[in-house]
C-alpha positions as CSV (number, residue, x, y, z in Angstrom):
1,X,28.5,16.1,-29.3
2,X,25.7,14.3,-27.2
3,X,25.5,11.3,-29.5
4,X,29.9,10.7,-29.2
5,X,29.7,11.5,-24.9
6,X,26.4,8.9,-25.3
7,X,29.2,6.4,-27.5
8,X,32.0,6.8,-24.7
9,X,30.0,6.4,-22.2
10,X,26.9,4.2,-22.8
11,X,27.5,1.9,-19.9
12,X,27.4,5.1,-17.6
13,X,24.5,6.6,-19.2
14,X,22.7,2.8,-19.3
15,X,23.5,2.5,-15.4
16,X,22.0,6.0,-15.0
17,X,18.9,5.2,-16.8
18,X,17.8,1.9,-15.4
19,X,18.8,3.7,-11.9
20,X,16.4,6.3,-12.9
21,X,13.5,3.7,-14.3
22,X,13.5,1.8,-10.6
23,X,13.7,4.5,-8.6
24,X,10.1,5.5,-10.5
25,X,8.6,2.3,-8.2
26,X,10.0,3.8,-5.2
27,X,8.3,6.8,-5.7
28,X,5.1,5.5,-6.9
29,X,4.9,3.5,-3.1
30,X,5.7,6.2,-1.2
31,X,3.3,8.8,-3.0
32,X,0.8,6.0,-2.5
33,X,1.2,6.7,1.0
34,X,-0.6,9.9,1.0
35,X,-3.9,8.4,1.2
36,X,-2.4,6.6,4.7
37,X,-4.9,7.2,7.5
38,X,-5.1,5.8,11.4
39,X,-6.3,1.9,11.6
40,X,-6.3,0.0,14.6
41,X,-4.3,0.3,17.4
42,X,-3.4,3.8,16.0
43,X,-5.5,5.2,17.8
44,X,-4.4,3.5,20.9
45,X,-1.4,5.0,20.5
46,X,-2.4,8.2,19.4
47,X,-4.7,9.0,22.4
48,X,-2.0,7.2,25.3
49,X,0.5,10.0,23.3
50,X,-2.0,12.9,23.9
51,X,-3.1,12.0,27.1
52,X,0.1,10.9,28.9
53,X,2.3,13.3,26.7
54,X,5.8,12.1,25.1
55,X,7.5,10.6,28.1
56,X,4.5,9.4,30.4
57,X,3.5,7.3,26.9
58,X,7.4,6.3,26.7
59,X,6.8,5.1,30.1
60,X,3.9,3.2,29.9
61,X,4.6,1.4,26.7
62,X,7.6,0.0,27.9
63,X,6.4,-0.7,31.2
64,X,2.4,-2.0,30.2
65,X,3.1,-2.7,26.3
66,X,5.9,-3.7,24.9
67,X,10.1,-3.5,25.2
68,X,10.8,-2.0,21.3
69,X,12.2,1.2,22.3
70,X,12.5,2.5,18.9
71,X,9.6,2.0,17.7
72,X,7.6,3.8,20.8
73,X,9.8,6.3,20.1
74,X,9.2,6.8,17.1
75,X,5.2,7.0,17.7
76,X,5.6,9.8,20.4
77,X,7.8,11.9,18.1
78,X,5.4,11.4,15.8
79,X,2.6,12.2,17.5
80,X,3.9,15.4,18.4
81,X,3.0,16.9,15.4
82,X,-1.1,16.9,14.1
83,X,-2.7,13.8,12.2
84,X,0.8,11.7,13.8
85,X,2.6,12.3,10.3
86,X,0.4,9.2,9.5
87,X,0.4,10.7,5.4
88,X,4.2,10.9,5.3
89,X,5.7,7.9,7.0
90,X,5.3,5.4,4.2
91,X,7.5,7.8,2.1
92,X,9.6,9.0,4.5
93,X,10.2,5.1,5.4
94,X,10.9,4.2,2.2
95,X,13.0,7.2,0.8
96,X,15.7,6.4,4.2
97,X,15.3,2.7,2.8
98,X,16.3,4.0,-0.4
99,X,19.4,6.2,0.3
100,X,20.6,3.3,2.9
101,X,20.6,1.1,0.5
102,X,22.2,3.2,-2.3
103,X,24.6,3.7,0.4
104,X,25.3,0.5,1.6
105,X,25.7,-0.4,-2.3
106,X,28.2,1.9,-3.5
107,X,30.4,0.6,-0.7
108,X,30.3,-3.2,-2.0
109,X,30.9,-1.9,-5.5
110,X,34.3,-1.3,-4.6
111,X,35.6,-2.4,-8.2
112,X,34.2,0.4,-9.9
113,X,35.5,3.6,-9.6
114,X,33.4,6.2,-7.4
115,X,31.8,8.2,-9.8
116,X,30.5,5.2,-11.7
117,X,29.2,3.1,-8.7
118,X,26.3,5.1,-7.2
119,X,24.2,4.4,-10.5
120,X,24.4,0.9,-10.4
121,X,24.0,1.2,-6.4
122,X,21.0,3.0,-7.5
123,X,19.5,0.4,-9.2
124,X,20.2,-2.5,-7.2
125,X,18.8,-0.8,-4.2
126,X,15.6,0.0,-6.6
127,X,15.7,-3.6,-7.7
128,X,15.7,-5.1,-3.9
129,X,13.0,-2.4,-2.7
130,X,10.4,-3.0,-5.2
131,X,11.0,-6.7,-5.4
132,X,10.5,-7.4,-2.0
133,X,7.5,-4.9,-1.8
134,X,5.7,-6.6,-5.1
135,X,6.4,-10.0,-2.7
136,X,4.1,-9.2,-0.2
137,X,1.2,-10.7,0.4
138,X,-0.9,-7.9,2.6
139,X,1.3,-4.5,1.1
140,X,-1.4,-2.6,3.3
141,X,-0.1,-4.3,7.0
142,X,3.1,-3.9,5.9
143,X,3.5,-0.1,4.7
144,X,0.3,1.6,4.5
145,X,-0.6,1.1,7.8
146,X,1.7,3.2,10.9
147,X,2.4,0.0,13.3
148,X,3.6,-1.6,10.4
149,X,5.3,0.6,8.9
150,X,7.6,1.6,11.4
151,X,7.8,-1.9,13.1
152,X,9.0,-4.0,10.0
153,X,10.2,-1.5,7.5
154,X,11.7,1.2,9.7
155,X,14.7,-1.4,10.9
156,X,15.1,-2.4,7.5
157,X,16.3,1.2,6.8
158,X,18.5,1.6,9.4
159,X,20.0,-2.1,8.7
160,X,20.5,-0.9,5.3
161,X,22.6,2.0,7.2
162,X,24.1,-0.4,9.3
163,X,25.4,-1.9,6.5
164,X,26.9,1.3,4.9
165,X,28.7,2.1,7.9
166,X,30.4,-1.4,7.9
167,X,31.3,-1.6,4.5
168,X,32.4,2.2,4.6
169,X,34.3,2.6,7.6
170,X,37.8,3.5,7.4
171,X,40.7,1.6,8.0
172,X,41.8,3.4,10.9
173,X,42.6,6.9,11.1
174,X,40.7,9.5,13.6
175,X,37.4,9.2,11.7
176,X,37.4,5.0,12.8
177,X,36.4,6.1,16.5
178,X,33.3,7.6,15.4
179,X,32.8,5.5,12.7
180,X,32.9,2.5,15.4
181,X,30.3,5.0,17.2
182,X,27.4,5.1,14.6
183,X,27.7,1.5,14.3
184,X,27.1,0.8,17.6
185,X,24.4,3.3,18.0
186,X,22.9,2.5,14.8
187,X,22.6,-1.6,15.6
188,X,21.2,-0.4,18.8
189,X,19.0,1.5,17.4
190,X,17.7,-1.0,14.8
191,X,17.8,-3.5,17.8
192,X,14.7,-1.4,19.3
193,X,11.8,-3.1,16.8
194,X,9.7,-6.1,15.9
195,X,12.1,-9.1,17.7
196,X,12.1,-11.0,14.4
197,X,14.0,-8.4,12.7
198,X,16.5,-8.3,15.7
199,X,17.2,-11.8,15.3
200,X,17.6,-11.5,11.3
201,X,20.0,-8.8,12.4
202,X,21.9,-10.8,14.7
203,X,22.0,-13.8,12.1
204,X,23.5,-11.7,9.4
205,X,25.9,-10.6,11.9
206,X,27.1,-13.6,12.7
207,X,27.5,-14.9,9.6
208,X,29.8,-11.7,8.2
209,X,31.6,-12.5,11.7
210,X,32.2,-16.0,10.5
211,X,33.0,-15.3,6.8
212,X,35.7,-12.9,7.7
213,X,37.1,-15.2,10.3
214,X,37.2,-18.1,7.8
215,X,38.6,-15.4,4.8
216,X,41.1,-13.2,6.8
217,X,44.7,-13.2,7.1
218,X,46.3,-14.5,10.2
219,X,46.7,-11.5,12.4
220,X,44.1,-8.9,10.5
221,X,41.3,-11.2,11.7
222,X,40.7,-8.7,14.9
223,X,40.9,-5.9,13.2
224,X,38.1,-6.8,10.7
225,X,35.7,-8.4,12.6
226,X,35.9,-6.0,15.5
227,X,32.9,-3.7,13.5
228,X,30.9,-6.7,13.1
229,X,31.5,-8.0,16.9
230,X,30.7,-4.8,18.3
231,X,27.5,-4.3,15.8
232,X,26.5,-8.2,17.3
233,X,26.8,-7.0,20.8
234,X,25.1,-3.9,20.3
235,X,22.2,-5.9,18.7
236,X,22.1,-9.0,21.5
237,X,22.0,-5.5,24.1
238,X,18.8,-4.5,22.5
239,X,17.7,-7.5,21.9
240,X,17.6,-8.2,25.6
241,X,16.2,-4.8,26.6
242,X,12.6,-5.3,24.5
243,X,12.7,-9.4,25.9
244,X,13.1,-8.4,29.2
245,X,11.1,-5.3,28.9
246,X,8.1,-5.7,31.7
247,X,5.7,-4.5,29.2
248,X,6.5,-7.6,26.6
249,X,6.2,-10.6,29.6
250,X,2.5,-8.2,30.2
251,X,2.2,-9.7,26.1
252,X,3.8,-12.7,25.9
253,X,1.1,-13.8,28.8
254,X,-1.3,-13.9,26.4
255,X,0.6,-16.4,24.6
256,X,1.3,-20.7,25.4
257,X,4.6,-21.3,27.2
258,X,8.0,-21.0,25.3
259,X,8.0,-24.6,23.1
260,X,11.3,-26.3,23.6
261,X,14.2,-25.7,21.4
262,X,13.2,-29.4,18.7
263,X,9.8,-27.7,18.1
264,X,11.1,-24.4,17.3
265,X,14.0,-25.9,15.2
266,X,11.4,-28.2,13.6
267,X,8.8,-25.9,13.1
268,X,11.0,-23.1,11.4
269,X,12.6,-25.6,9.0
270,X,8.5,-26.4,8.1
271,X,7.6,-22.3,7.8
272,X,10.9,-22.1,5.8
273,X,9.8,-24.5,3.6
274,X,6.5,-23.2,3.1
275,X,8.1,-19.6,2.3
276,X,10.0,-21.2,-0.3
277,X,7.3,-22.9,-2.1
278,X,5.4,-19.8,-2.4
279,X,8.4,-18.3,-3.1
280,X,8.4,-20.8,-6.3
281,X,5.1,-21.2,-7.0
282,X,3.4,-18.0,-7.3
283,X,5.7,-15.5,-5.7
284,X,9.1,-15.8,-8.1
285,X,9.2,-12.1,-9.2
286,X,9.9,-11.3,-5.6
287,X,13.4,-13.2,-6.0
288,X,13.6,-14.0,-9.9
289,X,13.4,-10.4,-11.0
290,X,16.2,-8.8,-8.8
291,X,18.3,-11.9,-9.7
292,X,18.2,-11.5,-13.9
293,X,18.1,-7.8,-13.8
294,X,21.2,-7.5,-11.3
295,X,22.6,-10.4,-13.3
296,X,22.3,-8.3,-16.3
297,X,23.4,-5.0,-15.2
298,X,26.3,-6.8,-13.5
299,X,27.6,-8.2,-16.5
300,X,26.7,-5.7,-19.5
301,X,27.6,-2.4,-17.0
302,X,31.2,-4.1,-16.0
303,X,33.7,-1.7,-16.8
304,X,36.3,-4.8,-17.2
305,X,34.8,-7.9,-16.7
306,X,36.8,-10.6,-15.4
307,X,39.1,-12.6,-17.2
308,X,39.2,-15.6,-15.0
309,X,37.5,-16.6,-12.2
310,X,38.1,-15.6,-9.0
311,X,38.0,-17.9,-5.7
312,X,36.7,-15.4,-3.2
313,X,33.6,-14.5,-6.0
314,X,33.2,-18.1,-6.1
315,X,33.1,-18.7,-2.5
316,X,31.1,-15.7,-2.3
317,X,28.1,-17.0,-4.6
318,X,28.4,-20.7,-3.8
319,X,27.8,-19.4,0.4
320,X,25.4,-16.3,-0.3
321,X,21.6,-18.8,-0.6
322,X,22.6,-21.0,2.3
323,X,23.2,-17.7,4.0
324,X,20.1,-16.5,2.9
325,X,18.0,-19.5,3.8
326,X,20.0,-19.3,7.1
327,X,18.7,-15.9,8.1
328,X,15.2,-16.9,7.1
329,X,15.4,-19.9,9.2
330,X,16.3,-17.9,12.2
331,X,12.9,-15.4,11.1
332,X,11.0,-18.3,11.4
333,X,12.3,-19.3,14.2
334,X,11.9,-16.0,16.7
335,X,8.3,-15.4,15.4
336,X,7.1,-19.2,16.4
337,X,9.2,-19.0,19.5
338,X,7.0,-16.0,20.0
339,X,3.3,-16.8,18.7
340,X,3.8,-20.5,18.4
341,X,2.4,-19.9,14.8
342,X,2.9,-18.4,11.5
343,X,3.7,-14.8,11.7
344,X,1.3,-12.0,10.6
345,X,1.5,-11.3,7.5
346,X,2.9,-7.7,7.7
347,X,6.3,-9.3,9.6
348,X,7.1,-10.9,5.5
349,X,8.3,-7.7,4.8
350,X,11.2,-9.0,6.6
351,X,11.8,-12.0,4.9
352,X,11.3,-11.2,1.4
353,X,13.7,-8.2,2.0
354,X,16.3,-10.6,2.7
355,X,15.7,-12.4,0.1
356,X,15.4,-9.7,-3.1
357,X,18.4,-8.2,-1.3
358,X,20.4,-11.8,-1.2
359,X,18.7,-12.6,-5.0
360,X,20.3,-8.6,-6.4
361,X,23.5,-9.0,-4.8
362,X,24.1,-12.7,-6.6
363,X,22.9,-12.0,-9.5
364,X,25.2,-8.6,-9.8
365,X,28.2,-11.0,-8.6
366,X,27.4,-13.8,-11.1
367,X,26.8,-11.0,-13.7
368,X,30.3,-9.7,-13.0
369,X,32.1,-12.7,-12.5
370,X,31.0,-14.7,-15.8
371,X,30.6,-11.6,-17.4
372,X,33.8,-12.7,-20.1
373,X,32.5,-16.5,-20.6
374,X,29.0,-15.9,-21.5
375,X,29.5,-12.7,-23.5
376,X,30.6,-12.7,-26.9
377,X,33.5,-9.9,-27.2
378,X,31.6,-8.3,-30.0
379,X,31.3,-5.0,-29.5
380,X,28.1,-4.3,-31.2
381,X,26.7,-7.4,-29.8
382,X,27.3,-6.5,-26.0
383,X,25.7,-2.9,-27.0
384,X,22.6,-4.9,-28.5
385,X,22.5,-6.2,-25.5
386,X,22.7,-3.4,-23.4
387,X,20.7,-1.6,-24.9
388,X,17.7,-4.5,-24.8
389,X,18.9,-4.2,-20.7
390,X,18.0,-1.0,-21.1
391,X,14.5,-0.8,-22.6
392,X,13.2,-4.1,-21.4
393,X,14.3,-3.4,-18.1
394,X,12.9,0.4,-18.2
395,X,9.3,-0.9,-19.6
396,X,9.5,-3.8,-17.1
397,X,9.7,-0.7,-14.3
398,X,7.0,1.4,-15.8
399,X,4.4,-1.7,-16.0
400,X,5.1,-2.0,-12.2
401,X,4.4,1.4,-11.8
402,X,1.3,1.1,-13.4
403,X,0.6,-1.8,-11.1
404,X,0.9,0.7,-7.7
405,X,-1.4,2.8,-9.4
406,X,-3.9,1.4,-9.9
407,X,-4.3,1.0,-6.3
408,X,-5.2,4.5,-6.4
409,X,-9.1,4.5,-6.5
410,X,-9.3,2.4,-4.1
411,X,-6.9,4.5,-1.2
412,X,-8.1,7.8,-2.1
413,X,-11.4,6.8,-1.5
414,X,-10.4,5.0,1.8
415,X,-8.6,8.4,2.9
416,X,-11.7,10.8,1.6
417,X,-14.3,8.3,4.1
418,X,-11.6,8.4,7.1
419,X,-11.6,12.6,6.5
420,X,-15.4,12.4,6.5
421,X,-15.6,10.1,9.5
422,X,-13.0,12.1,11.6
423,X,-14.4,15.9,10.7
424,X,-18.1,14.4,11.6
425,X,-16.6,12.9,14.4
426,X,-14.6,16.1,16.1
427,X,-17.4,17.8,15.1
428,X,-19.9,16.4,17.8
429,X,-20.9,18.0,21.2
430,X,-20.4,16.5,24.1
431,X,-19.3,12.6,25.3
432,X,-22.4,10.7,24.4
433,X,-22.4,7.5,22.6
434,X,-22.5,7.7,18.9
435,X,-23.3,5.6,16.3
436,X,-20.9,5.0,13.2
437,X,-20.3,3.4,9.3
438,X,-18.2,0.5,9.5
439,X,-15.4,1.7,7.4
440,X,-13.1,-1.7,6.8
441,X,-9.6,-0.8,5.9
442,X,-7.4,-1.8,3.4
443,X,-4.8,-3.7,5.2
444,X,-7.5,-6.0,6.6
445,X,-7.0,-5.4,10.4
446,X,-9.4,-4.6,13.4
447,X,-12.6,-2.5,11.9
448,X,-15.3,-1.2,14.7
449,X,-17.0,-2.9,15.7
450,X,-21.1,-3.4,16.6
451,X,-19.7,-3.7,20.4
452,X,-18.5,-0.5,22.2
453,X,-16.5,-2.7,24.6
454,X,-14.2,-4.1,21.6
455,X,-10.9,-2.8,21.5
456,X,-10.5,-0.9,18.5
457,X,-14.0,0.9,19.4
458,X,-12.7,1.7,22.6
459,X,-9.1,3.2,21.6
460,X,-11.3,5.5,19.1
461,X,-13.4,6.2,21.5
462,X,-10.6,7.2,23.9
463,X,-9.2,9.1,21.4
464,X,-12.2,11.3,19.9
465,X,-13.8,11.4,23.6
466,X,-16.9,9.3,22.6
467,X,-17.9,6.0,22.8
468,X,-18.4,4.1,19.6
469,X,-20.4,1.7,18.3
470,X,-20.3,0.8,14.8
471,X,-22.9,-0.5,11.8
472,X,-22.5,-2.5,9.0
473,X,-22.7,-0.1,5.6
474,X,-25.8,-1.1,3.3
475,X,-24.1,-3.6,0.9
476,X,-22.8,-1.9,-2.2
477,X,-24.7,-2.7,-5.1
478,X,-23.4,-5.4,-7.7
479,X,-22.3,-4.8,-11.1
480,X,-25.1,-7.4,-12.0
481,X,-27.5,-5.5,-9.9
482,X,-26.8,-2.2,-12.1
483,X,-26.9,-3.9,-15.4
484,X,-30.4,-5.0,-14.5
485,X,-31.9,-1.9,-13.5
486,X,-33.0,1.0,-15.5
487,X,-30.0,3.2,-16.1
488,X,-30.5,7.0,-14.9
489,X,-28.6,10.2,-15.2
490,X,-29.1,12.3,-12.6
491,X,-27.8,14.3,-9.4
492,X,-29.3,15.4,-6.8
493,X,-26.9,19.0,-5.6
494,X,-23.2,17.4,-4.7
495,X,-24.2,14.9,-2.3
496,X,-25.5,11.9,-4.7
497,X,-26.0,10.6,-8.0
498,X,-29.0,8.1,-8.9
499,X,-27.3,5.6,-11.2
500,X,-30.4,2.9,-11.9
501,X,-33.7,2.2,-10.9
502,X,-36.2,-0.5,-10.7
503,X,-39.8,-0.4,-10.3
504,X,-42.2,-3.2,-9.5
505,X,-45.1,-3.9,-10.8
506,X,-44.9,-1.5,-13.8
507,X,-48.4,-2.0,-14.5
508,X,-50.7,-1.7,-10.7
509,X,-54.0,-1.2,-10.0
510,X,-56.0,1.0,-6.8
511,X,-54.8,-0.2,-3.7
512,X,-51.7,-2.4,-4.9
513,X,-48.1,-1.5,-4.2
514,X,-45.1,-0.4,-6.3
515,X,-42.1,-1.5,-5.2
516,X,-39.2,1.7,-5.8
517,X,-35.4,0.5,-6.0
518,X,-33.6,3.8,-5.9
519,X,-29.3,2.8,-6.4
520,X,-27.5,5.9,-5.2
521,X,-24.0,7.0,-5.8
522,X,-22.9,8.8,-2.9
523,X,-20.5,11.6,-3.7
524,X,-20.4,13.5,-0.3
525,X,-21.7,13.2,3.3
526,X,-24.0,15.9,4.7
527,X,-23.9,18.1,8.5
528,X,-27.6,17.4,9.0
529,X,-29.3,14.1,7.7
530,X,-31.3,14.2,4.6
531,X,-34.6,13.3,4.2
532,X,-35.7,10.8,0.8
533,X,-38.9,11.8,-0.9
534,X,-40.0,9.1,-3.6
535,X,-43.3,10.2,-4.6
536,X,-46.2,9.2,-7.2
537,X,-47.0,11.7,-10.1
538,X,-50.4,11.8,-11.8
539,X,-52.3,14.7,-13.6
540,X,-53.9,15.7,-10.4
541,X,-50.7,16.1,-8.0
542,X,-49.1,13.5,-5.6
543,X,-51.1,9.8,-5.6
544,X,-48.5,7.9,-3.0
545,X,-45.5,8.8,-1.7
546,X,-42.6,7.7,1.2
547,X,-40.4,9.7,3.1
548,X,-37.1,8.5,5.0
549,X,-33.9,8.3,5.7
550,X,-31.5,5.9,3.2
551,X,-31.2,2.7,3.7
552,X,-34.7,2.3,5.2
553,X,-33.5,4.8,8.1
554,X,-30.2,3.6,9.0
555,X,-27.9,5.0,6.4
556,X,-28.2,8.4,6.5
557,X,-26.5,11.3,4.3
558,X,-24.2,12.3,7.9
559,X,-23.1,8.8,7.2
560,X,-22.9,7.2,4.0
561,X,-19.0,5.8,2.4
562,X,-18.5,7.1,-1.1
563,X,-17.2,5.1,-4.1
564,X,-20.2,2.6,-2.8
565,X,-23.2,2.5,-5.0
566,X,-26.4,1.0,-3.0
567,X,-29.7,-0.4,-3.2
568,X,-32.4,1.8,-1.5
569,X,-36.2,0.4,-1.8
570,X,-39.4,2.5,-1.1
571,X,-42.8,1.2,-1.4
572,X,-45.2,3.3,-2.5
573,X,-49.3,2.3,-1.6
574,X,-51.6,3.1,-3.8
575,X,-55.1,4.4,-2.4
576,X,-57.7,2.6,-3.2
577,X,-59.7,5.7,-5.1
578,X,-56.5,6.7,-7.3
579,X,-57.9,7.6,-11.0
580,X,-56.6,5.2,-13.7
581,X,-54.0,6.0,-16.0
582,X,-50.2,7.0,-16.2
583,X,-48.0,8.0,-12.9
584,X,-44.6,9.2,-13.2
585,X,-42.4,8.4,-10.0
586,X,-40.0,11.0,-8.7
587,X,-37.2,11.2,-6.4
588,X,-35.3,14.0,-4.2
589,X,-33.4,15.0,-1.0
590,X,-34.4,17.1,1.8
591,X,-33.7,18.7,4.9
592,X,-36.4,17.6,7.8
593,X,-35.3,20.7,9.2
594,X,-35.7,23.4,6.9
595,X,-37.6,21.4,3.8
596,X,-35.0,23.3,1.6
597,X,-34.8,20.3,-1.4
598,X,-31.5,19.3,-2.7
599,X,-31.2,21.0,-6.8
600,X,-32.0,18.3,-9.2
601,X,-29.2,18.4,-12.4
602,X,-28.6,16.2,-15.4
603,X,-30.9,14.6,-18.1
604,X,-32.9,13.0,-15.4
605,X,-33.8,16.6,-13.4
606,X,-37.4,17.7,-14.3
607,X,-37.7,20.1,-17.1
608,X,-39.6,22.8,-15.3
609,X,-37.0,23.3,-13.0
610,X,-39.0,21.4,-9.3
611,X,-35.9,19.7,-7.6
612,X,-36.4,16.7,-8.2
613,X,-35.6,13.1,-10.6
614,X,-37.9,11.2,-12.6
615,X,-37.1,7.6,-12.6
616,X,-39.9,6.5,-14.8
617,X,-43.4,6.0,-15.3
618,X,-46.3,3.0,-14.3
619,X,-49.4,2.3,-15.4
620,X,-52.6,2.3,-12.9
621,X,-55.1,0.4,-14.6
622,X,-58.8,0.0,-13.3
């Protein structure tokens, strides 16, 4: 029974499937974004939020900081609940990016029948998320971090819906006022972010308002384009709001005067260009793979596939890259109006959403519309076909899948060092200044800083109620480094593992020195500091020892960044009067405080149980 409903239906079930493989992508970004934590100006936010509660922060954002509405807004809501959602953004971004776009989809499938269009939908809105995502240069900036997040990828959600509401608003009828309603509020809405999206908003706009004015019918021209008009003046209204906002001319002081309308124009057409060359070069999955797949699906899912060409599909695909290259021209052009420059790296969200989105939609049209002249009408050749569609395309998704993860290690140990910094930091008395790890982040913005005055010390400071200064971690410890040294296998309780060691001289006489390279793995951070104790062995007790903190005193336990192996050197003295012969050199942890030593565990530990690690053995020759 399965196997005939599979034979009557294997476009439907092929739709459902690849549908099913990109949406895996999707999922794998947002779970990603779990290991999300405050960065920069976060915590500017965060504290202005706390301290000035929701409106007061409303207030002065606009007034102080900057015109996007939305976006302010949507910081204060979420700061009203703990930790600022920061965690579930990224997936709660992306899954509204999603659905929109699914949305949006099913309503320019209009040739299929309902039931058969969300799957394809599906998959072209997995197809232009991923795409443009894998495009990125700095993924971090763009999703992973809250002031990018929800200033770039935010108002490409609610464009999507934008979109959705267009395509599916009824003809008239009583639901048309409302309809006319959302859309409004909904450009308005999406108007409230980053400017450059409000002018790729606007673009787009425009162009659907000049398409249908060229296309229409005399006398159904008003009636079409009056969605499109409204959703334009909607977005030049917010538009206008965040320019004029007192709070952006406070910013755009900071910047050169406005350059004249032949630089701008010149300079776009030059950033264009760039984009495209990279675009060709060494970023061609980001346009190339929602094209063929699309292309593919479009022409192997096709119910009916066209038996002659059609003008309007024609039209349609001859008009959709100048379009394209249009709106990207006009996202060049606000963010050099702007910065006079390139734009950060986190705004290219923008831009390569536009163009994964322009590359599906062609490719499905192209796939549809010369579906019947490059297809043989061989049934068993189409369903080879599909069925390669199928796999290839679902394999393609899971190797991109494996991709996102394995930027796992690397975020989950970001996140676990952010939870260690921001319990020890909660957890100290009083207002005092206090000393930090640098802890660099991922996306490659503002760390601490050495100097309390800079501004992403003084935000956190604001925000925890001390003031900061920040030092550099001990470098981490090559893999050359490790491969030198002696290995070692041993822990000292949960707090670190000795990996290697090296000892120099080997062979020392009285009153020489023996130089102890201790490489620690640390696997947790401590309350109260721990002490190091690298000590000298012989028959009679303890010859030479040193005792300190890591990192010769300035990287202690309360401190140190797991996932980072490092170099720790001791010198040990020998006296002068030390009897010849062999020395074995140990190594532990202890608290100052209590001199309760840290258990000693794995093939390294000593055998009658002391807490301690011996790292090998010199020779003290006469």
């Amino acid at each position: 029974m399965a196997a005939l409903w599979l034979k009557r239906n294997s476009r439907g079930a092929a739709a459902v499937v690849l549908a099913a493989a990109w949406a895996l992508p999707v999922a794998a970004y947002a779970e990603l974004g779990r290991y999300t934590r405050y960065m920069a100006d976060d915590y500017c936010m965060g504290y202005l939020a706390q301290a000035a509660g929701f409106f007061g922060a409303q207030r002065y954002w606009y007034m102080e900081w900057s015109g996007r509405y939305t976006y302010t807004f949507l910081v204060g809501l979420a700061e009203l609940f703990p930790g600022g959602l920061i965690p579930w953004l990224p997936g709660l971004v992306l899954a509204g990016w999603y659905a929109a776009l699914t949305w949006a989809a099913t309503g320019l499938l209009r040739a299929a029948e309902r039931p058969r269009r969300l799957a394809p939908a599906a998959l072209l809105a997995g197809l232009t998320l991923t795409s443009a995502l894998l495009a990125l240069p700095n993924l971090t900036q763009s999703l992973y971090w809250r002031g990018g997040v929800l200033t770039y990828i935010a108002p490409l959600a609610l464009g999507a819906l934008l979109v959705g509401e267009l395509v599916h608003l009824p003809a008239g009828g009583r639901r048309r006022g409302p309809g006319l309603g959302l859309i409004a509020l909904t450009a308005f809405a999406s108007s409230g972010f980053a400017e450059v999206y409000t002018v790729v908003q606007g673009g787009a706009l425009g162009l659907a308002i000049l398409a249908v004015g060229m296309a229409a019918r005399h006398g159904e021209r008003g009636r079409r384009a009056w969605p499109l008009l409204l959703a334009a003046l909607t977005t030049l209204t917010g538009l206008l709001i965040v320019i004029l906002a007192p709070g952006t001319r406070t910013r755009a002081a900071d910047y050169a005067t406005p350059p004249g309308l032949g630089a701008v124009l010149h300079n776009s057409m030059v950033y264009t260009g760039w984009f495209l060359r990279d675009a060709l070069t060494t970023r061609w999955f980001g346009w190339l793979l929602p094209l063929t797949l699309a292309a593919g699906a479009g022409a192997l899912l096709a119910e009916a596939p066209a038996p002659r060409l059609r003008r309007p599909a024609v039209l349609t695909l001859l008009c959709l890259p100048p379009a394209v290259l249009a709106v990207l021209v006009a996202a060049y052009a606000a963010a050099f109006y702007a910065i006079q420059y390139l734009p950060p790296e986190r705004v290219l969200v923008i831009h390569w959403a536009v163009v994964a989105a322009g590359s599906a939609a062609w490719g499905w049209l192209a796939g549809q519309t010369f579906a019947s002249r490059l297809l043989t009408r061989s049934r068993a050749v189409r369903s080879g076909a599909l069925a390669a569609l199928v796999v290839g395309g679902s394999l393609l998704a899971l190797e991109v899948v494996a991709g996102i993860q394995a930027l796992r290690p690397e975020r989950r140990l970001f996140a676990v060092n952010w939870q260690n910094f921001d319990a020890w930091m909660r957890a100290q008395p009083g207002t005092g200044p206090l000393t930090v790890t640098r802890l660099d982040n991922p996306a490659g913005i503002d760390s601490f800083s050495a100097d309390p005055a800079f501004w992403t010390n003084r935000c956190a400071g604001l925000y925890y109620g001390h003031e900061l200064r920040a030092a550099a971690p001990v470098p981490t410890a090559t893999s050359a480094e490790l491969a030198a040294a002696a290995p070692v296998q041993g822990q000292l309780g949960g707090v670190a593992r000795v990996v290697a060691v090296g000892l120099s001289p080997t062979a020392v006489r009285p009153g020489e020195t023996v130089t102890v390279t201790v490489y620690w793995e640390p696997l947790a951070v401590t309350a109260q500091p721990l002490t190091v104790f690298v000590h000298l062995l012989g028959a009679a007790g303890s010859l030479a020892q040193a005792d300190a903190y890591p990192g010769a005193g300035q990287y202690p336990t309360t401190r140190w960044l797991l996932g980072r192996p490092f170099a720790d050197a001791f010198q040990l003295v020998l006296p002068p009067d030390v009897p010849a012969g062999e020395a074995q050199v140990i190594v532990g942890l202890y608290d100052l405080a209590t001199l309760q030593r840290q258990p000693a565990s794995g093939p390294a530990a000593n055998a009658d149980g002391e807490a301690w690690l011996e790292l090998g053995q010199i020779t003290i020759a006469r």
